[in-house]
Structure formats: structure tokens, C-alpha cells
C-alpha positions as a printed Julia matrix, in Angstrom:
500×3 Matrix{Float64}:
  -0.84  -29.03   50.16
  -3.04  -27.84   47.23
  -5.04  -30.71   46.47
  -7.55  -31.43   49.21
  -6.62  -35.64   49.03
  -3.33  -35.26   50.18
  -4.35  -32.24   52.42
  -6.86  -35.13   53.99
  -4.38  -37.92   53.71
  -1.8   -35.65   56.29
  -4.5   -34.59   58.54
  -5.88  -38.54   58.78
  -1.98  -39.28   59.97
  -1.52  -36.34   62.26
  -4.69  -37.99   64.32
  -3.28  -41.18   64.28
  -0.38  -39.59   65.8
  -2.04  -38.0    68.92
  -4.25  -40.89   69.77
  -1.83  -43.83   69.29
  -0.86  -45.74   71.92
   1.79  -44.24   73.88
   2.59  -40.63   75.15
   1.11  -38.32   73.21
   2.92  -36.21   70.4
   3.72  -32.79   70.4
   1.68  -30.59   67.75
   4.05  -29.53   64.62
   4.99  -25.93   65.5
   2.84  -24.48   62.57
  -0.27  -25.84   63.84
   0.08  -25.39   67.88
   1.09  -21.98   66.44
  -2.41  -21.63   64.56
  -0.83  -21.18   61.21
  -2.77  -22.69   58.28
  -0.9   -25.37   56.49
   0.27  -23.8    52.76
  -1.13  -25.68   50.13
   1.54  -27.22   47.27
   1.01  -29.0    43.68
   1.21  -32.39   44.66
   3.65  -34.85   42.15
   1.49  -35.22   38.73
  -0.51  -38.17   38.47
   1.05  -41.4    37.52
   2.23  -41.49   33.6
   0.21  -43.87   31.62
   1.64  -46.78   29.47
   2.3   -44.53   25.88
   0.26  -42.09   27.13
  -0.04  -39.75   23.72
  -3.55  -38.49   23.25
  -5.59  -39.64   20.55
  -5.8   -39.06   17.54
  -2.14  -37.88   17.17
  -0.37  -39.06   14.22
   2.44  -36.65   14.39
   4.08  -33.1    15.7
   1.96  -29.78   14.3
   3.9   -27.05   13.07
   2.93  -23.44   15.33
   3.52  -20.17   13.99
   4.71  -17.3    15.71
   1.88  -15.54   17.4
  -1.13  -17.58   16.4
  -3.1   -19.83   18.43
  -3.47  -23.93   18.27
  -6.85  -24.18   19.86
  -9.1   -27.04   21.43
  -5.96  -28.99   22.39
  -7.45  -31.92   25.24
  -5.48  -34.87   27.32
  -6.28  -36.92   29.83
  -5.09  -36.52   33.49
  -1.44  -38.69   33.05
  -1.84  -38.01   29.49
   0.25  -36.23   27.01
  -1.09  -33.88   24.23
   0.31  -34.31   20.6
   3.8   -32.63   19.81
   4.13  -28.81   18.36
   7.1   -27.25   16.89
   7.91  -23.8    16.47
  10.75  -22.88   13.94
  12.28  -20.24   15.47
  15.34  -18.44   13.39
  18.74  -16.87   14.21
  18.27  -13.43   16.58
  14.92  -13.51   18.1
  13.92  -12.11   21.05
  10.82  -12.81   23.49
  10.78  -16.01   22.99
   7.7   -17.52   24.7
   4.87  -20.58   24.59
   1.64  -19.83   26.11
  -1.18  -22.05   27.23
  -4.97  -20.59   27.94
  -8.42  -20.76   27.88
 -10.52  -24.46   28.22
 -10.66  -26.92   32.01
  -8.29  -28.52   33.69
  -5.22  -28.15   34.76
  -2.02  -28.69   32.16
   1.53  -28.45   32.35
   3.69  -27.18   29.92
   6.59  -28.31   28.61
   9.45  -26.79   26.26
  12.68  -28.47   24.49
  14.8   -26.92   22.12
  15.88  -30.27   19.45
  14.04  -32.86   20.69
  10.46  -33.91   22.48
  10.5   -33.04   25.86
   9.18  -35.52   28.73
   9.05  -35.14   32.74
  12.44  -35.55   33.45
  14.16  -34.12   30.46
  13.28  -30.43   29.73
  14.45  -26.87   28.93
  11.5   -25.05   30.47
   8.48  -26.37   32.75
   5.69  -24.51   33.46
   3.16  -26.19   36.1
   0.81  -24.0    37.7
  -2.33  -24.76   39.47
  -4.57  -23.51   35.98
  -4.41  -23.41   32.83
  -2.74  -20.34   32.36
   1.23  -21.34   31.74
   3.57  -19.55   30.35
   7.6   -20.75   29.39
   9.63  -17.62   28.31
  13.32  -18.57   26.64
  15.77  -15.59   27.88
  18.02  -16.11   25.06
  16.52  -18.42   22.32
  18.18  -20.84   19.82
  17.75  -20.89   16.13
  16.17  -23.85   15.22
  13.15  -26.13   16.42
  11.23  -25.75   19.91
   9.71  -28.68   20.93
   6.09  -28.46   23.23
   3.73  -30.46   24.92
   0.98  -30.48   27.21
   0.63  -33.0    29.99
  -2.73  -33.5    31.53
  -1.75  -33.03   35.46
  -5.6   -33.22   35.13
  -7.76  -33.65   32.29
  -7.87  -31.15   29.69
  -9.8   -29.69   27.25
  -9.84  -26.75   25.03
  -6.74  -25.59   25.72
  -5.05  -22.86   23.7
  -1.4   -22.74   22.64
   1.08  -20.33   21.67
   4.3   -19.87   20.43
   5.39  -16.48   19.58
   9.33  -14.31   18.68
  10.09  -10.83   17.97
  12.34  -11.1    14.77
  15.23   -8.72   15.35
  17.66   -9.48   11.93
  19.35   -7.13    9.9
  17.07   -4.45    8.01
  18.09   -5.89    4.73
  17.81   -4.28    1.63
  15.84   -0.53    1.57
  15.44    0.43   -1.85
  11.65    0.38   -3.42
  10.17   -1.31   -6.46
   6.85   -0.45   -7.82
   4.05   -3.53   -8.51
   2.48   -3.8   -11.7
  -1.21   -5.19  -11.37
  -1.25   -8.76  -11.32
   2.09   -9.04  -12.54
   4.54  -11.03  -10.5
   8.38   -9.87   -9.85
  11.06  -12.86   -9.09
  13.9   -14.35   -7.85
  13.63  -12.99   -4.42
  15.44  -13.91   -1.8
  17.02  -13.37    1.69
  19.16  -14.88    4.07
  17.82  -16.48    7.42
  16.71  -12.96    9.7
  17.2   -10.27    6.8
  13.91   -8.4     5.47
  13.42   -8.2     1.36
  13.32   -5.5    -0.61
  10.13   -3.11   -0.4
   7.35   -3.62   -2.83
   4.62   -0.91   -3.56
   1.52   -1.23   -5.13
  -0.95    1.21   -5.64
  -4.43    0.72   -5.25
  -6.95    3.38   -7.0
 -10.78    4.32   -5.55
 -12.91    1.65   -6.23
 -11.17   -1.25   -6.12
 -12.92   -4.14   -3.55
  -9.99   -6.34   -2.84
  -5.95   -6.45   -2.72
  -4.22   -9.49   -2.28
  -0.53  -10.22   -2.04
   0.78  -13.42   -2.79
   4.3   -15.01   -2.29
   5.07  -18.44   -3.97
   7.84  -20.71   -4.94
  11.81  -21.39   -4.52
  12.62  -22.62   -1.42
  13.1   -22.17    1.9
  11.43  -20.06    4.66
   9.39  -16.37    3.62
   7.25  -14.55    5.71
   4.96  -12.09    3.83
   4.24   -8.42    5.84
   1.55   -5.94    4.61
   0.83   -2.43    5.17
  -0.82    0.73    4.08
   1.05    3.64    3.56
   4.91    2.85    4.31
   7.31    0.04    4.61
   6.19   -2.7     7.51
   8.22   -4.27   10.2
   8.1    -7.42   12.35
   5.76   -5.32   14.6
   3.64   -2.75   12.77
   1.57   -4.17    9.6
  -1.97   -4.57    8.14
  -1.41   -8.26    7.16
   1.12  -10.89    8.12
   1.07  -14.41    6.15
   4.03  -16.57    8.42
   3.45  -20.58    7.32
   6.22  -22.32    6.67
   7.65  -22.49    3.49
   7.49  -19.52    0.88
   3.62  -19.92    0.02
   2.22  -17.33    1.65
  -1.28  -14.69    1.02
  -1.8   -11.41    2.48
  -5.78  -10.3     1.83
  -7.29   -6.75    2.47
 -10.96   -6.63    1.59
 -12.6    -2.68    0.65
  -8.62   -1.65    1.1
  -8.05    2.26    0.98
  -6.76    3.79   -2.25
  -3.2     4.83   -2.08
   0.0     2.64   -1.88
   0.48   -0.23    0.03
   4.11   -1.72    0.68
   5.07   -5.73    0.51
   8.23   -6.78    2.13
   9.54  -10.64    2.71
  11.03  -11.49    6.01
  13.49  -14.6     5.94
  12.32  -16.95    8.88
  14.88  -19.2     7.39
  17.12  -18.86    4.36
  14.97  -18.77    0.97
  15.34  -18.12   -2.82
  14.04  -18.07   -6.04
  10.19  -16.62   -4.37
   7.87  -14.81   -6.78
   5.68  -12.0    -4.96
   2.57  -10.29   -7.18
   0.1    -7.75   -5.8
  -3.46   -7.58   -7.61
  -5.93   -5.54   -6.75
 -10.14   -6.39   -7.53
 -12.31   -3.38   -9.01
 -15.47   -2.97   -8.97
 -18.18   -0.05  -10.6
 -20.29    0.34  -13.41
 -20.1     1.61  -16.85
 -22.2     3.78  -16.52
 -22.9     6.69  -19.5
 -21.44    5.21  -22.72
 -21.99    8.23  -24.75
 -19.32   10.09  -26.4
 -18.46   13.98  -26.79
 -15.25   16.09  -28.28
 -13.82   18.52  -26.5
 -12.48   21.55  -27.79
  -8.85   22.61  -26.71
  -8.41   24.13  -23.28
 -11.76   25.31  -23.19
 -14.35   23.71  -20.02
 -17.33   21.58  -20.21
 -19.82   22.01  -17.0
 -22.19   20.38  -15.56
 -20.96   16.82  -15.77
 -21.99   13.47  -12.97
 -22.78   10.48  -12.56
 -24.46    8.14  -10.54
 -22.77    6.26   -7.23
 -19.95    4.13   -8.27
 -20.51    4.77  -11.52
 -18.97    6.38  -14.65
 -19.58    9.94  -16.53
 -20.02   10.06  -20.3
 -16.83    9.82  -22.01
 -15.18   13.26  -23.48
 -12.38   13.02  -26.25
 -10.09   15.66  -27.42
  -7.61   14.96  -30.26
  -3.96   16.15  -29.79
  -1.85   17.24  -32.59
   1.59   15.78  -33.51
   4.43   17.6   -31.01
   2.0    18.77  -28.31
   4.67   19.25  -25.53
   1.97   18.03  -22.38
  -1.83   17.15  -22.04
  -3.79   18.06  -18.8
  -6.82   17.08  -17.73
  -8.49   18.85  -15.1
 -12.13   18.44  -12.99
 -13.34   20.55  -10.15
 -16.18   21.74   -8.51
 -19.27   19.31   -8.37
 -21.32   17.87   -5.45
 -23.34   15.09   -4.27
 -20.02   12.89   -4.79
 -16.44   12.22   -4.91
 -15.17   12.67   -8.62
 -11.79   10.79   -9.71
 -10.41   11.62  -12.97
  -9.41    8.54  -15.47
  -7.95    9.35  -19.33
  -6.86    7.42  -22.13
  -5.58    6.89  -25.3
  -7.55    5.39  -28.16
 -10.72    4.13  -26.17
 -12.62    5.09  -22.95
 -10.54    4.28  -19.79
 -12.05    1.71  -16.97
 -11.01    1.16  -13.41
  -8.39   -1.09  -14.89
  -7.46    0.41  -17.52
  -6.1     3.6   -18.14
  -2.79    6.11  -18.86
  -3.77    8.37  -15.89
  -5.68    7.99  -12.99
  -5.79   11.4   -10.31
  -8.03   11.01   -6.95
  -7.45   14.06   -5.38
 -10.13   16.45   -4.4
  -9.26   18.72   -7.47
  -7.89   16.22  -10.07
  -5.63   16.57  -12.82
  -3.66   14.35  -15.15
  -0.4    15.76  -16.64
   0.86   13.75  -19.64
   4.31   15.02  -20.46
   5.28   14.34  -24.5
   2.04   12.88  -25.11
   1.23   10.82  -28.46
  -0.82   12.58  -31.08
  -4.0    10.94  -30.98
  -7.43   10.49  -29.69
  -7.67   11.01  -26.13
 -10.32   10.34  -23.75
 -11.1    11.21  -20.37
 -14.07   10.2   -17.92
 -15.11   10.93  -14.28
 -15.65    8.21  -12.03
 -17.53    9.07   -9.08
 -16.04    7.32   -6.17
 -19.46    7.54   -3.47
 -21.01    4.71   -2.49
 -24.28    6.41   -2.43
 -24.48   10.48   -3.69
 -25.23   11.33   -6.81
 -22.06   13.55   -8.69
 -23.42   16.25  -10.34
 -22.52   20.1   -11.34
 -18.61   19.25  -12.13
 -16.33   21.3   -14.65
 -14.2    19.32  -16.85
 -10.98   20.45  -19.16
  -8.78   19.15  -21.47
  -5.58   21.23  -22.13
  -2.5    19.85  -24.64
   0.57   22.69  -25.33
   2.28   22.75  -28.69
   6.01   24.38  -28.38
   7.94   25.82  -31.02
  10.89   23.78  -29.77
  13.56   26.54  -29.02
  13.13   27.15  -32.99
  11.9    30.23  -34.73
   9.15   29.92  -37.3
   8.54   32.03  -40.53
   5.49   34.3   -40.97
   4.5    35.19  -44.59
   2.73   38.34  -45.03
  -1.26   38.26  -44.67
  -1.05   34.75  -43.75
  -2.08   33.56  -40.54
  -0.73   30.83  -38.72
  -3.58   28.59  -36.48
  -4.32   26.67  -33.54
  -1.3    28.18  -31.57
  -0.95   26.89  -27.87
   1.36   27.43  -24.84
   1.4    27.38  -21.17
   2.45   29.91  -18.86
   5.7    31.7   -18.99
   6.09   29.53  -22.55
   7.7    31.48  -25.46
   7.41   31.07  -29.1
   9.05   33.11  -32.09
   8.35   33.65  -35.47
  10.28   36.36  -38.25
   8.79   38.38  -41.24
  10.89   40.35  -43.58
   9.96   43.33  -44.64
  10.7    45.11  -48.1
  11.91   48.6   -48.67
   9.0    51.41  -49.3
   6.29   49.62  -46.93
   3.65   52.21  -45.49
   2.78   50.22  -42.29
   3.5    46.8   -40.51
   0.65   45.2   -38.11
   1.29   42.25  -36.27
  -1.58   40.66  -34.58
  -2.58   38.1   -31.92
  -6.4    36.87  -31.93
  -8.88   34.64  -30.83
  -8.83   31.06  -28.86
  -8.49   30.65  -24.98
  -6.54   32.03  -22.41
  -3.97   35.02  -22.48
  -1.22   35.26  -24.89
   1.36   38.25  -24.74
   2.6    39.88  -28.36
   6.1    41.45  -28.32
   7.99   43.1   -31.77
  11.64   44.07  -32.49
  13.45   44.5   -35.58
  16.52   42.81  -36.4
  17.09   40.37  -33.12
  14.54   38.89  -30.73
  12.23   40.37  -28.6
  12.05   39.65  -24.65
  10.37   41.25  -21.53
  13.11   44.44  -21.36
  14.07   44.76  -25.29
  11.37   45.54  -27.62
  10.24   47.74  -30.32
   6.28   47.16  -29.28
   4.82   45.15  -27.16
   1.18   44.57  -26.58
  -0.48   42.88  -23.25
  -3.77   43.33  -22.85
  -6.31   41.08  -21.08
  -6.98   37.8   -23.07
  -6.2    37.3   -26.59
  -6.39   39.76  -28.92
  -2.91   41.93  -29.06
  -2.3    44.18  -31.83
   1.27   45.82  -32.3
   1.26   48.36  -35.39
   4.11   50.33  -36.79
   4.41   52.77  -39.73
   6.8    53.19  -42.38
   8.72   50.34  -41.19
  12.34   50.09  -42.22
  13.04   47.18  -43.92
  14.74   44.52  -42.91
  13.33   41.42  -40.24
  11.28   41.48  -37.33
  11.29   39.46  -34.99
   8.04   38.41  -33.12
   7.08   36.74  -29.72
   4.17   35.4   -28.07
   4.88   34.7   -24.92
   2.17   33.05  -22.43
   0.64   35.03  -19.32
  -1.1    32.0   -18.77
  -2.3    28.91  -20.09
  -3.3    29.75  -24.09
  -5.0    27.69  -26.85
  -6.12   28.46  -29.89
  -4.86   31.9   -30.91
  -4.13   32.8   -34.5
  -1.21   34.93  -34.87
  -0.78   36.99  -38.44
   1.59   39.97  -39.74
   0.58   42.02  -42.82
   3.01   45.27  -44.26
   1.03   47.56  -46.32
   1.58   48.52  -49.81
């Protein structure tokens, strides 16, 4: 017998036995044989007249995997009612008691409260420690309660399932800041869709919230790719569809959002918003000249550079922005239209180590662009900043007119651009030439149809930007003429000129 009163209680009658009156009894088997008597858990302790414990107005709704703590009865006592909603196609099923004095039994219905005769699972060790495991688990409510086969008091209790439904819909939609998407919904044991936000350098908080309709949503976080019922940063699992997933100093880069359907639910709204913080840092303003670098910019930890603009003419083809080089820090590129971008505001943001922002068709405009430097504590200092936008003759060919030049020409690598000039009859000499401005422009020349890298009359492709292709007594007619970029060019003035 466990409990030493009834272990006394048999030993007190076993005397009585072999010093009665009368012949004297044989000794039980077990004890002539020197065997010590095994211990058992005696029957509980008498139940007490509606024996609930205090203060219990009602059952308490448990959610899967996290703790009820300080729960306390009295011995012959019960402990207030829990219920654990548990939906269609779980597995490991299980209710867990721990921690706190005592000695409580658990108990586990599936419908209804349970009570010492009717049960689905009993758990009644000698401790605290009790554990009821369903093999295969029903979809609805799980009843539990704690009866004190002693007194008890902070007590811990669990209730915890694996989800196993469907995987539900895969595709992706990408979060807005602070801007809600609705109408979601699942059936009972199917996952959402998958919701990505990203979160840029600098930002302190992100918090995911889930909220109205009806029925039963369970919010999963995590960083980096779609979360599951097992792996995620952040799990929200009340009941209802109200639920908030926060990640404080969260890591830049994309985090995924995905609603799991603990029961059937509709109509739920789900927003990601992330908190920024830094400083504005150097409000000064400088222009930028096209495709040509500024050095030696910084700024402070967690703070902003000056601001650099650079004005973009009507059918530039792309803008880039480019940084690199620097120490002391960790430089992040922001740009914008029309006024000097923040942390939460901007048309590009680029945090890699060498950071550039590629605007494809961009508006005509003012443009500005800032470094943020992303250290907590080093200074940024010594970086190289670049603002690059590529005009495109559109497939088109252009018209030269002798001894005029045409400006400001731009083009990225392996771009190509034409242009024609007619020549009249009796001309001593034609010179077509390619000057000035950034980067390295190729000139090419052929009478009558255009020029490319095999077919040519001249071509000229020396280092940089000044090309020169010169022919005399031209025959008259039209050439055609090509620039085509080696690399990146800006700037270059292109002008043909026949002689008298």
C-alpha cells in the first residue's frame, strides 16, 4: 500500500491475527517469504458535498500548447472545468498536469464534464506529474479537471494537438504596410493563403494582426518562408478570429503570415505593419550630375546622409542608383520621387552590401536618393554614390543636321541608337564625331543602310568617349550612323559636319 495509514492500518490487523485467542495463524506467504509488501494508491479521499473549488464561476477555455498555471483544490476537491477545442484531424492529442504540491488526478471527457465514475481518460499517479494522451482524438470539445486526491496547489495544465489538415491554398500575396487584405477564410483544418511582408533595416517592431468574421483562425508567423503547425516565429491560437502575432527588433527581409482554421471561419481581415525608427539626420540638399559619382558620403549611426537629387528627362528608359565602398557602417540605399525618401517612405529601398535601385520607365522628374546607415553604433563614412537614368532612341532613327550637335545622349551597355545625315553631291569631306560625358560610347558609319558590329564603312572604338570617324569626298547620298554602348554612357554629344 502506498500511503503509510493504510500500510499501518494492515499491519495493526495482521497482529491482531497472531495473538488472538486461538491457534495461531499462518504468516501470508509474502511476508514468511521476507518479501516487502508493494505499496498501491489507496481509493481517493471521500468526495465532498459540491466539492468545486472556489472561486469558479465557470469552464476556462485552454489553448493548444500553452499552460493554465497556479490551478489549487482541496484533498476531495475538484478544480474548475477547462475545455480544449480540438478540430477535425489532429494528432497527439494530450492534457498534461505539472509543477506545484500535492498530489492531483486528472481527468479527461470528450462532450461533457467528467467525474469519478464517468470518464474517457484517468490519469492518477502518486505526483503531480499526469499525463492523458487520446490515441485517436475527436473534433470537438475536451472536457478536464483536476481532483485533489490531496491538496493542491500550483498546478500547471496543458492541453496540446498537432494540426494535420489539408495544406490549403499555396499561392503568395504581398502585404502593403499597414494596409489590411479581407475576406479570408478557410474551412475547419485547411491553412490560408500565404501572406508576405517585407520588413526593411531599421524598423523596431512588426506586428500581425487577424480580426473579424467569424469562426475559429489561428495566426502563424515566420521569417523567411511559409510556416506550418510546427515551425514558426509567432503563433497567436485564442479562440475566435482576433488574434496578434508581435516580433520586437525583427530582421529585415520578408516574413510570411498564414491562417490556420481551428474551426470553420470567414470574412477575417489580416494586416502586417511594421514600426521604424532613425533619425533625419543631414537635411541638406545636392544635384547630381548624370552617371557621374559623388565620394565621400556618411552618416552618423541610425541616421540619414544628406539628400542628393538628379533630374531625369522625359523617356529615360531606367534610373539606377548605386552606393559602394564606405566603412565604419552598414549603408542602405533609399530614393524618391519629388521629396527626400524616409524609412517609410520611399519608391526604392536596396539593403544589400553593394546597393542599387533599378527603376524601369521611370517618370521625368526630380529624383532623390539618400543613404541610411543601418549600425547601431559606427559611424558611415568614405561611401561612393551614383545616379544613372538611360534615354533610348526607341527602335527609331533620328535625323542629324549638318554642324549641329545633338546633347545629353545616354545608353547602357550593349544599347544602340541611330541617327541619318544626307549628304549633297560635290562635298570634300564628311566627319562624324562622338565627344564628351561619361562612360564609353562606340561610333559606327555606313552609307546607304545601317551600320552594325560586321557591316560598316568606319567604325571608331577607342577608350571612353571621344570617337571620330572621317571620310573624304563622300558620295552623296545618306549615312547612316550608330552609337552603340560598350558600357554604361551619359552625356556624350554626337555631331556630323560635310565640308564645303
Amino acid at each position: 500500500m502506498k500511503r503509510l495509514a493504510w500500510k499501518a492500518f494492515t499491519a495493526a490487523g495482521l497482529t491482531l491475527a497472531l495473538v488472538g485467542c486461538g491457534p495461531e495463524m499462518p504468516a501470508p506467504e509474502d511476508l514468511a517469504g521476507g518479501t516487502e509488501f508493494q505499496e498501491e494508491k489507496g481509493p481517493p479521499p471521500q468526495e465532498k458535498v459540491r466539492a468545486l473549488a472556489s472561486s469558479c464561476t465557470g469552464s476556462t477555455s485552454l489553448v493548444s500548447g500553452t499552460p493554465v498555471t497556479n490551478i489549487s483544490a482541496s484533498a476531495g476537491e475538484w478544480s474548475c472545468t477547462y475545455t480544449l477545442n480540438v478540430p477535425s484531424g489532429v494528432t497527439n492529442l494530450k492534457f498534461t498536469t505539472t509543477s506545484g504540491s500535492g498530489d492531483a488526478d486528472l481527468y479527461v471527457k470528450f462532450g461533457s464534464e467528467p467525474s469519478q465514475g464517468v470518464y474517457d481518460c484517468l490519469s492518477n499517479g502518486s505526483s503531480n506529474a499526469e499525463t492523458c494522451a487520446i490515441t485517436t482524438a475527436q473534433a470537438g470539445t475536451y472536457y478536464v479537471k483536476v481532483y485533489g486526491y490531496k491538496a493542491v496547489s500550483g498546478l500547471s495544465l496543458t492541453g496540446s494537438f498537432t494540426p494535420s489538415g489539408p495544406a490549403g491554398c499555396t499561392s503568395t500575396t504581398t502585404l502593403s504596410n499597414g494596409v489590411p487584405v479581407n475576406n479570408l477564410g478557410v474551412s475547419e483544418g485547411s491553412w490560408s493563403c500565404i501572406y508576405l511582408l517585407y520588413v526593411p533595416s531599421g524598423s523596431s517592431r512588426v506586428t500581425f494582426v487577424s480580426s473579424g468574421g467569424s469562426g475559429d483562425g489561428d495566426l502563424y508567423v515566420r521569417y523567411g518562408s511559409s510556416p506550418n503547425d510546427t515551425t514558426y516565429d509567432c503563433k497567436s491560437a485564442g479562440y475566435g478570429t482576433d488574434e496578434v502575432c508581435t516580433i520586437d527588433m525583427p530582421r529585415s527581409g520578408t516574413y510570411y503570415a498564414r491562417l490556420y482554421g481551428s474551426g470553420t471561419f470567414s470574412g477575417t481581415s489580416l494586416t502586417g505593419l511594421y514600426t521604424l525608427t532613425g533619425n533625419t539626420g543631414c537635411t541638406t540638399t545636392s544635384g547630381l550630375v548624370n552617371n557621374t559619382p559623388v565620394s565621400n558620403v556618411g552618416a552618423p549611426a541610425s541616421t540619414f546622409s544628406c539628400d542628393y537629387t538628379l533630374e531625369v528627362p522625359s523617356g529615360a528608359t531606367s534610373l539606377t542608383f548605386t552606393t559602394y565602398g564606405g566603412s565604419g557602417g552598414s549603408a542602405r540605399l533609399y530614393v524618391k520621387r519629388g521629396s527626400a525618401p524616409t524609412l517609410s517612405s520611399y519608391d526604392c529601398v536596396s539593403t544589400s552590401g553593394t546597393s542599387t535601385c533599378t527603376l524601369t520607365s521611370p517618370q521625368s522628374g526630380l529624383w532623390h536618393v539618400r543613404l541610411y546607415n543601418a549600425s547601431s553604433s559606427g559611424t558611415l563614412s568614405g561611401a561612393t554614390l551614383r545616379g544613372t537614368y538611360v534615354t533610348s532612341g526607341g527602335g527609331t532613327t533620328g535625323v542629324l543636321v549638318n554642324n549641329q550637335a545633338v546633347l545629353d545622349l545616354s545608353g547602357a551597355t550593349g544599347s544602340l541608337r541611330y541617327w541619318t545625315i544626307t549628304v549633297p553631291d560635290g562635298k570634300a569631306y564628311l566627319e562624324v564625331t562622338a565627344t564628351g560625358g561619361s562612360g564609353d560610347a562606340d561610333l559606327y558609319v555606313r552609307k546607304d543602310s545601317r551600320p552594325d558590329e560586321s557591316n560598316y564603312g568606319c567604325r571608331s572604338m577607342a577608350g571612353g568617349n571621344y570617337e571620330r570617324c572621317y571620310e573624304g569626298s563622300p558620295l552623296p547620298g545618306t549615312y547612316y550612323v550608330m552609337l552603340k554602348g560598350y558600357s554604361d554612357y551619359s552625356g556624350v554629344q554626337l555631331k556630323a559636319v560635310y565640308g564645303p
